[in-house]
LUMVO-500385 format. One line per 10 residues: number of its first residue (from 1); for each residue x, y, z of N, C-alpha, C. Coordinates in steps of 0.2 Angstrom, whole numbers, m for minus. Layout:
LUMVO-500385
NUM) X,Y,Z,X,Y,Z,X,Y,Z; ...
end
This chain:
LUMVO-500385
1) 150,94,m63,154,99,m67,152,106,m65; 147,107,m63,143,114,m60,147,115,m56; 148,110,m51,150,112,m44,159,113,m44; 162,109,m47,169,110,m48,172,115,m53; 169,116,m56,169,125,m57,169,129,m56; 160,129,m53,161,136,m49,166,138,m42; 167,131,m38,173,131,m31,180,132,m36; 182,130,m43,189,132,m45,188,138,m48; 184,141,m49,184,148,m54,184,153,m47; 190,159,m48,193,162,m45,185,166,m41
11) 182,170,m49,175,172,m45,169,167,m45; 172,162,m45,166,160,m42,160,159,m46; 161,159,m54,156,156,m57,157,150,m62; 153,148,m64,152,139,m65,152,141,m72; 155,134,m76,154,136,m81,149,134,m88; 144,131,m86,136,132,m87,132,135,m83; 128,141,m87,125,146,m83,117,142,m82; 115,146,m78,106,144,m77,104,144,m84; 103,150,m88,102,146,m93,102,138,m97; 109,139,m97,111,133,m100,108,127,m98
21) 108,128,m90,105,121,m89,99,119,m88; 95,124,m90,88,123,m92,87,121,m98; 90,122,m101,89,120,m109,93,113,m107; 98,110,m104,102,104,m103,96,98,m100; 92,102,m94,87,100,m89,80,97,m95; 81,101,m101,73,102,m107,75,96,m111; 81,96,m111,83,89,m115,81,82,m113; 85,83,m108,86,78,m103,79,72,m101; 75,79,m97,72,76,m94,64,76,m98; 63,79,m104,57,81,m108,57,79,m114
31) 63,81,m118,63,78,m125,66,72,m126; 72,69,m120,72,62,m121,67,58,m118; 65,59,m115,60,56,m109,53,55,m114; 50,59,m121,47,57,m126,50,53,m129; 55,54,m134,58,50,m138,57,43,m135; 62,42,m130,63,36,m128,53,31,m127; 50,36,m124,45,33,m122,41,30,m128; 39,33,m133,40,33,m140,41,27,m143; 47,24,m142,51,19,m146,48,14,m148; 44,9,m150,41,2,m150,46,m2,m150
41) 43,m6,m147,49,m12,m144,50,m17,m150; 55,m20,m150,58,m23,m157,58,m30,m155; 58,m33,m162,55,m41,m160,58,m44,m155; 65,m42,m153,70,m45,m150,69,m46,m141; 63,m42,m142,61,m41,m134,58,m48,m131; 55,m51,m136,51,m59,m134,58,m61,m132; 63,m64,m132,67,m66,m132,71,m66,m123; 70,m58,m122,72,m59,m114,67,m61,m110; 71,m64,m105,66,m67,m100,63,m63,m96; 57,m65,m94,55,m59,m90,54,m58,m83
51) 52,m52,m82,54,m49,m76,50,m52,m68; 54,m54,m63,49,m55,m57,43,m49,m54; 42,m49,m50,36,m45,m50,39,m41,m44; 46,m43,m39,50,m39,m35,56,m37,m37; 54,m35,m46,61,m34,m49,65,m27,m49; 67,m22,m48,71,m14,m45,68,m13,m51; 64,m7,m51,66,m3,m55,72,0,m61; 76,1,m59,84,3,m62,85,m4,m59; 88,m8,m66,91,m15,m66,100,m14,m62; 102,m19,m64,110,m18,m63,113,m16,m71
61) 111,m17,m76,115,m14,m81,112,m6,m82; 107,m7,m78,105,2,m79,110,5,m75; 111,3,m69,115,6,m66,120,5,m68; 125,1,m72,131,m1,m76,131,5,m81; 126,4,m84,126,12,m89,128,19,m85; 122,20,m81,121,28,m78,128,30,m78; 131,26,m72,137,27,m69,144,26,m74; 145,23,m80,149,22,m86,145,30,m89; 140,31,m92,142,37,m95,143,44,m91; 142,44,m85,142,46,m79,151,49,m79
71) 155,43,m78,159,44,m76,164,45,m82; 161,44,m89,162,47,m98,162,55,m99; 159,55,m96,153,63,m98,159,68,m95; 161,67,m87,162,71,m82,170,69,m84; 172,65,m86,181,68,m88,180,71,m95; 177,70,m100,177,74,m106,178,81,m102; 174,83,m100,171,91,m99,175,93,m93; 178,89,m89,183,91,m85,190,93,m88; 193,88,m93,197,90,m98,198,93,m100; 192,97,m106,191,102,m109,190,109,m104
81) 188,108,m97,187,116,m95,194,117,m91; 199,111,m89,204,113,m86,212,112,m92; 211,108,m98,218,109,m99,216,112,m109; 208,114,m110,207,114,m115,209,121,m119; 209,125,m115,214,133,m118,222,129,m123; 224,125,m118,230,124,m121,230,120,m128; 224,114,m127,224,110,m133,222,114,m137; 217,119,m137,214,120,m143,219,128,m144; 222,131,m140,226,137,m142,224,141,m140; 220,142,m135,216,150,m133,219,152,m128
91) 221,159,m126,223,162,m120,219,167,m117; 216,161,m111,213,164,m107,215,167,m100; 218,171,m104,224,174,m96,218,179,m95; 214,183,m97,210,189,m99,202,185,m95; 201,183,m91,191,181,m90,188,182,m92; 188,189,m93,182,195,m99,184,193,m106; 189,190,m108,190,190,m115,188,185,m120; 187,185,m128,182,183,m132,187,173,m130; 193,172,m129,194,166,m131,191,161,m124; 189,165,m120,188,163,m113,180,161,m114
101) 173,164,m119,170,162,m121,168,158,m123; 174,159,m129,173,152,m134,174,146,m129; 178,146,m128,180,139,m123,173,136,m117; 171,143,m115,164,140,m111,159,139,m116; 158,141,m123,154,139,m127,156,131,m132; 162,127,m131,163,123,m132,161,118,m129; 164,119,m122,162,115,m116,152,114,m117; 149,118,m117,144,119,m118,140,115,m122; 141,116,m130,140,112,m133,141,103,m133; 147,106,m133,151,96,m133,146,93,m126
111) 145,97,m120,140,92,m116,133,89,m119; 128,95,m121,124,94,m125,125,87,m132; 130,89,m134,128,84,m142,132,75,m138; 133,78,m133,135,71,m128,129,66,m126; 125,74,m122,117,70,m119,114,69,m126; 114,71,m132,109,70,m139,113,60,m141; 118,61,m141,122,54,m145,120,48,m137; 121,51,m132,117,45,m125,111,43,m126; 105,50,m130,101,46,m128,99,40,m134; 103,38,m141,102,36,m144,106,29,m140
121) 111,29,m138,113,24,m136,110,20,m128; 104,24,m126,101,22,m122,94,19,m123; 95,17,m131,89,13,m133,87,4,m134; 93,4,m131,94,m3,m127,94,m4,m122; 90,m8,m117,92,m9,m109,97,m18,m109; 97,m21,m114,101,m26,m111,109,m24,m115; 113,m31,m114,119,m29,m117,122,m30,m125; 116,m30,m130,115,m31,m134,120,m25,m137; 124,m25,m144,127,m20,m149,122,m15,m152; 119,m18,m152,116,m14,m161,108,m11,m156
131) 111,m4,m157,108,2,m153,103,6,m158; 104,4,m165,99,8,m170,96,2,m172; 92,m4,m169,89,m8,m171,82,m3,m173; 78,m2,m176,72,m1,m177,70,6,m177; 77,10,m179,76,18,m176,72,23,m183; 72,18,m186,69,20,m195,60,22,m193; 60,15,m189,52,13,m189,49,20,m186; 54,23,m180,50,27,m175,49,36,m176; 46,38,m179,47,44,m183,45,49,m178; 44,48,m172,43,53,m165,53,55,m163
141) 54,48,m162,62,48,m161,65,52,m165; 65,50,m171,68,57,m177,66,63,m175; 59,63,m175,56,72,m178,61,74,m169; 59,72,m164,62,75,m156,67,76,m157; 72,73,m160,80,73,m160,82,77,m165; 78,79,m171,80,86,m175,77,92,m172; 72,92,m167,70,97,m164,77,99,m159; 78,95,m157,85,97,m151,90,98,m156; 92,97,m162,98,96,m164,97,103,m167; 91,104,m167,89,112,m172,89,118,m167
151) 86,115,m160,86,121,m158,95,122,m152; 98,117,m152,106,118,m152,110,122,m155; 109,121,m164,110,128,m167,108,131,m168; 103,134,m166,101,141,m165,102,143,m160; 102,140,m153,106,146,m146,114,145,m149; 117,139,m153,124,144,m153,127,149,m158; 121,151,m163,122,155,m167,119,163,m168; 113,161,m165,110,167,m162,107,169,m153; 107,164,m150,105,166,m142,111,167,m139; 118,170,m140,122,175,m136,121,177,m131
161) 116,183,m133,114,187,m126,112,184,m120; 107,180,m123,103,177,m118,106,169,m114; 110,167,m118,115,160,m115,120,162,m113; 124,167,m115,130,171,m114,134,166,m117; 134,166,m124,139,159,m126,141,164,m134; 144,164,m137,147,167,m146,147,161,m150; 146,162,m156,146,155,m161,151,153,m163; 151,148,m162,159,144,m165,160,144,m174; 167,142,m173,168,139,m179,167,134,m182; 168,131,m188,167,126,m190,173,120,m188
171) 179,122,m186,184,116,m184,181,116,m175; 175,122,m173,175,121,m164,167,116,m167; 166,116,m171,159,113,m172,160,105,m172; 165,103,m177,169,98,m178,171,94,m173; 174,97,m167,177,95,m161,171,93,m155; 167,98,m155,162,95,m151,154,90,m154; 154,89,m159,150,84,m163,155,77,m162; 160,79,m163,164,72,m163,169,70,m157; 168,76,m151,169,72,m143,162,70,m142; 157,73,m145,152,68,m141,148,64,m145
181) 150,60,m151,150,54,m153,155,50,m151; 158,50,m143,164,45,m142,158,42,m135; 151,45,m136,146,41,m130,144,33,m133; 146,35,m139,143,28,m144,144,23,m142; 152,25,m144,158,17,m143,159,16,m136; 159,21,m132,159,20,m124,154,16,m122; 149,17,m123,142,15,m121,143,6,m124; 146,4,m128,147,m2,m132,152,m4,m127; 160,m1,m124,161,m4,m122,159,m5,m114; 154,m2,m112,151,m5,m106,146,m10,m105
191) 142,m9,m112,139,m18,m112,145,m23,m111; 151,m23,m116,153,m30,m116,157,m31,m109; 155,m26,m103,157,m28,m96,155,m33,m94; 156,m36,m93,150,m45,m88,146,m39,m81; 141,m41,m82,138,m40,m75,140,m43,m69; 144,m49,m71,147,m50,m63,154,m46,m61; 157,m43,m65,163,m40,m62,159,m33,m60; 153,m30,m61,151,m22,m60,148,m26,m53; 143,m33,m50,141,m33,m46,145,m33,m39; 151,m34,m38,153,m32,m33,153,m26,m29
201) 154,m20,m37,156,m13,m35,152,m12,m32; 143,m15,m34,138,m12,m31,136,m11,m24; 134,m6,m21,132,m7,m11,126,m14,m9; 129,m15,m5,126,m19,m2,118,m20,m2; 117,m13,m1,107,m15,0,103,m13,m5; 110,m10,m11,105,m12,m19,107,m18,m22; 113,m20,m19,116,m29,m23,109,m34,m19; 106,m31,m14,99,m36,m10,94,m36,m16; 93,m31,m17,87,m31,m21,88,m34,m30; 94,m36,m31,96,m40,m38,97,m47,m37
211) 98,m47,m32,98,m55,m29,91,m61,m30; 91,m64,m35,87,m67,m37,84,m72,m29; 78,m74,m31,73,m79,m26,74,m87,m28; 78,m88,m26,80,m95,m28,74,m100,m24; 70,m105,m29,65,m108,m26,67,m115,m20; 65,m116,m16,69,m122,m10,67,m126,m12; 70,m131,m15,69,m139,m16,67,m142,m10; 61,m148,m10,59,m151,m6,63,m159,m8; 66,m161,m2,69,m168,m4,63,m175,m5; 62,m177,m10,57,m182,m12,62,m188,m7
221) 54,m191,m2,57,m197,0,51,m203,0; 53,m207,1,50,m215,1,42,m213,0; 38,m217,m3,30,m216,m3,28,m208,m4; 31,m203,m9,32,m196,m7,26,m194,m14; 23,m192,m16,20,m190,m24,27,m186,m26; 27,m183,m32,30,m178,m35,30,m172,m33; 25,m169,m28,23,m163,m25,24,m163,m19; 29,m169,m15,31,m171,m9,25,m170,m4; 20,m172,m7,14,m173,m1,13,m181,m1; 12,m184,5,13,m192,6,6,m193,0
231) 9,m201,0,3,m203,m6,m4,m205,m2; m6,m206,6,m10,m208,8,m14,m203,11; m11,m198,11,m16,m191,13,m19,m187,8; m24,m183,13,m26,m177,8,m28,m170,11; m30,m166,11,m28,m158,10,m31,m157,17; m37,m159,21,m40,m156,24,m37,m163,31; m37,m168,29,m38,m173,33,m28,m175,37; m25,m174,34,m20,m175,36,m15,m167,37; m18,m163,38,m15,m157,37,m14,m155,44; m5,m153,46,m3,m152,52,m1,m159,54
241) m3,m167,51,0,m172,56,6,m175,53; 6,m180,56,15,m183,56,16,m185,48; 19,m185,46,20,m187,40,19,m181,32; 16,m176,35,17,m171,31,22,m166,31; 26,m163,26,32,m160,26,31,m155,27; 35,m153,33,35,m142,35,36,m137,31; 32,m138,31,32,m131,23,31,m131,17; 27,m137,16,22,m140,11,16,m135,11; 14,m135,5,8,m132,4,5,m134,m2; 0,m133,m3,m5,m139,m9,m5,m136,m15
251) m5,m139,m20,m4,m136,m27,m10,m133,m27; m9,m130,m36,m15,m126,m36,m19,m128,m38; m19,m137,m41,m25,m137,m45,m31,m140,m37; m28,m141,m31,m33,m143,m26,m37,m137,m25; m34,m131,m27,m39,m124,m25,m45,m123,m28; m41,m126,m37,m45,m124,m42,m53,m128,m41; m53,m134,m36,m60,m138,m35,m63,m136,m27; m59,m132,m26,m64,m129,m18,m69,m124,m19; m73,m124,m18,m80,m119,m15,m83,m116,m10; m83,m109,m11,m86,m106,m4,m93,m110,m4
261) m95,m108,1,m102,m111,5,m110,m108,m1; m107,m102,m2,m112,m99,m9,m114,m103,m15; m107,m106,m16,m108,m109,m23,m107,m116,m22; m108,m118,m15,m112,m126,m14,m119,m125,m14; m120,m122,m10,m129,m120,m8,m133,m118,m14; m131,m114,m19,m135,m111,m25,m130,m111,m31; m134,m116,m36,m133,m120,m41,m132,m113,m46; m135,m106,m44,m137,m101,m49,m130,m98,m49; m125,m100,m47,m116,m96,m45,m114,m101,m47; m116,m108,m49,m112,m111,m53,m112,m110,m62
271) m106,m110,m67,m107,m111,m73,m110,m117,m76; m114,m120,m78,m117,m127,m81,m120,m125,m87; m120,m131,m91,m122,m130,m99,m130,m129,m98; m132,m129,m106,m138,m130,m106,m143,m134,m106; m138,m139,m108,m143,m148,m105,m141,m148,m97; m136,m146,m95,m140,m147,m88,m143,m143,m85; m143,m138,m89,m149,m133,m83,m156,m135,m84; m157,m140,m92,m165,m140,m95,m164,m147,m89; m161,m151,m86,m161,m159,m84,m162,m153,m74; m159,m150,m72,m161,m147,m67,m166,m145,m65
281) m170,m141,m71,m176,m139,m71,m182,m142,m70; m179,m148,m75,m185,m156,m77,m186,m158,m67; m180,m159,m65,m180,m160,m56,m183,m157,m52; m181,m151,m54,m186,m146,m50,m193,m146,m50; m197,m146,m56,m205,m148,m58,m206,m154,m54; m201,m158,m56,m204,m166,m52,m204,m167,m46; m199,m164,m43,m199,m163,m35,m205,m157,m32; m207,m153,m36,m211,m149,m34,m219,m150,m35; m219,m156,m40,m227,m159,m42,m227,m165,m35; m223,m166,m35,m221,m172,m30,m225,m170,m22
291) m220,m165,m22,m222,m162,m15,m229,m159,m16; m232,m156,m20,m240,m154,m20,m246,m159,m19; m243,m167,m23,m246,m173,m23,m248,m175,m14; m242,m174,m13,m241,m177,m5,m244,m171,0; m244,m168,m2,m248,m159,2,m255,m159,2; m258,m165,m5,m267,m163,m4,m270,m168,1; m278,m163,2,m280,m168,6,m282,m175,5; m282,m180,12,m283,m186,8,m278,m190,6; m273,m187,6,m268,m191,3,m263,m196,9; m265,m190,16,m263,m195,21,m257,m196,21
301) m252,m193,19,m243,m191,18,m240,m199,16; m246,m200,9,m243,m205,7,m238,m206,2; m232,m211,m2,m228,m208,m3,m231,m209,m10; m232,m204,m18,m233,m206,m21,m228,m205,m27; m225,m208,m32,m223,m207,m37,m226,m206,m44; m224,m199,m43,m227,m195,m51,m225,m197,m58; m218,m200,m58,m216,m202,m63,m219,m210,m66; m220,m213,m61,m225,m218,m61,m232,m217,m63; m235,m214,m59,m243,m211,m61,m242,m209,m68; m239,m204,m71,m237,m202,m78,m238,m208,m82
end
């Protein structure tokens, strides 16, 4: 909108000023980017399925959205800055004149209370209707949304000098509250779009990354387990030869009973109860009375049994 402005405006100026879009930028990227953060998730969340761990950051309905209020936002405010003097009556033959203001001060407004009514309707990420689920419980999301809505009216009632914008009336007020509550219903009907008719539109090497991992079925044949390992084999002994499937790999409960070299060798890295550590110890003493028995002199490396003697 900035750019198609400023190249149709005879001198050359856009009509949102640096100002304006730092205050558009404060929204945007700060007070929504709270709110939203904010939000607590509504019971309704258990119910979607969840995310793979290679899943895009921006989904495909995310990008269904951007682009639908995207392409929402930027005819409103095209509209309004090229045939809007006529609708609304203003003659701005004059560019220095007060109707010529008004008109960039509507334009102005109506974009903002646009980004205020999106960000509420970006408080869904599936395709679900009911966008004020839970909006009572979050009292961050209120208090930030009166903060914008407050500080709104006050640059168009008194920041003039400083926006370069005059205050509207109550039928311009009217008009731009209620061209940008048309983000609601838009936004409603871009859910009830199927995600397969938006996935074709999408480029090639971001439809790659939506594209699910569909798992390869291994064909069970004769003598086969249910884990398509042969029934006669086993992990270490037949691994690599004939009869083992290409690209077979061992489930996980085989992992769950291997042991590094540490935790065969010393029993102190294994978990064990208390009866068997008091039945290990008992072994130890005995094997250690044992060997001292066999170590005195005289004894002539005979074999003797302690448990016996006892």
């Amino acid at each position: 909108m900035t750019f198609i402005s400023a190249v149709s405006n005879p001198n050359g100026e856009s009509v949102l000023k640096a100002v304006q879009l730092l205050w558009v930028n404060l929204i945007m990227d700060t007070f929504a980017a709270l709110a939203l953060a904010t939000d607590p998730p509504a019971p309704s969340v258990l119910h979607r399925k969840p995310d793979r761990k290679s899943a895009p950051l921006i989904t495909l309905r995310m990008w269904k959205m951007i682009i639908g209020q995207a392409i929402c936002q930027l005819a409103i405010t095209l509209v309004l800055y090229f045939a809007g003097a006529s609708l609304m009556g203003y003659d701005v033959s004059d560019p220095t004149g007060d109707p010529k203001k008004h008109l960039d001060t509507l334009i102005f407004n109506t974009f903002v209370w646009l980004q205020i009514f999106n960000e509420v309707n970006n408080r869904r990420l599936d395709n679900k209707l009911n966008i004020f689920e839970g909006i009572h419980r979050n009292y961050w999301f209120l208090g930030i949304n009166l903060i914008m809505i407050g500080g709104q009216v006050l640059i168009i009632f008194v920041g003039g000098g400083a926006f370069q914008i005059t205050p509207l009336t109550g039928k311009e007020w009217g008009i731009s509250i209620g061209i940008g509550a048309i983000s609601l219903p838009f936004g409603a009907f871009i859910r009830c779009i199927p995600d397969e008719w938006v996935r074709p539109l999408v480029p090639e090497f971001i439809r790659r990354r939506f594209r699910a991992k569909e798992p390869v079925a291994i064909e069970k044949k004769p003598g086969e387990k249910k884990d398509g390992m042969p029934e006669d084999s086993d992990v270490e002994g037949n691994a690599g030869k004939v009869g083992v499937p290409e690209g077979w790999h061992a489930p996980l409960r085989i992992y769950s009973s291997v042991r590094g070299k540490r935790a065969e060798t010393h029993n102190e890295h294994v978990r064990r109860s208390f009866h068997k550590y008091v039945s290990d110890q008992k072994v130890k003493v005995k094997e250690g009375a044992k060997a001292a028995v066999v170590a005195m002199p005289g004894m002539g490396g005979s074999k003797v049994d302690v448990g016996k003697e006892r």
